[in-house]
N, C-alpha and C positions, 0 to 999 in steps of 0.2 A: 504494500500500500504506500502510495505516494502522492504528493500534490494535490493531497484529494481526489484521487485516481488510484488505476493500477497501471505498470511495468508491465510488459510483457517480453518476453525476454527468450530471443533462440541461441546457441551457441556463445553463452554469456554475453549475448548483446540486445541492448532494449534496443527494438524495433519498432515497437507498439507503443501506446499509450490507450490508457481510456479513463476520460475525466468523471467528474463525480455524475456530470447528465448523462454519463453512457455513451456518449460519442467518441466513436474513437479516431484516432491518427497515428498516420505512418510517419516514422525518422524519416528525414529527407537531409541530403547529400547534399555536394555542389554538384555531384554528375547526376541528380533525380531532379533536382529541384526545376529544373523547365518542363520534364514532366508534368508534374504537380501541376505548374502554373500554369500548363497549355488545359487542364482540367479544370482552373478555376477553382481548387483547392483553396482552404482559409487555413492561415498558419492560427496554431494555437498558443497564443498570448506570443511571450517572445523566445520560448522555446523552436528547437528544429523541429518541428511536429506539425505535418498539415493533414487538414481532415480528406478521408479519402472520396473520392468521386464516390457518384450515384451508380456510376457504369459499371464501376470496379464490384462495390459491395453487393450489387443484386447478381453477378454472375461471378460465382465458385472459381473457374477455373481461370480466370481473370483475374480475383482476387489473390491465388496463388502465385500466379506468376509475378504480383505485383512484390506480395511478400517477400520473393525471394528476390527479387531485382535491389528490394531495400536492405534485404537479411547483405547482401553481397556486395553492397555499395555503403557497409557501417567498416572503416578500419580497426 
């Protein structure tokens, strides 16, 4: 528990977050962050953490590949 949130955490690296409303956000990078921004992503306060697209979170396999593009883009 954190920030009034939780961590979520692969490969001893938080990836994740999810704030006290339950919304959650992906770690974002210098090499994700246009990503994000091409999504229209809101960063959350002024942590690296932007909430994920609509597109992402209703399609599974989408959502996956996002994960890991962030899991792989944390050094």
């Amino acid at each position: 528990k954190m920030f009034g949130g939780h961590g979520i955490f692969c490969d001893q690296k938080m990836f994740l977050i999810v704030d006290s409303a339950g919304s959650a956000f992906f770690k974002v990078t210098d090499s994700t962050r246009v990503k994000f921004e091409e999504h229209h992503s809101v960063q959350h306060s002024k942590m690296p953490y932007f909430s994920i697209p609509d597109v992402v979170l209703n399609d599974s396999a989408n959502l996956k590949e996002w994960a890991l593009m962030v899991i792989q883009s944390i050094d």
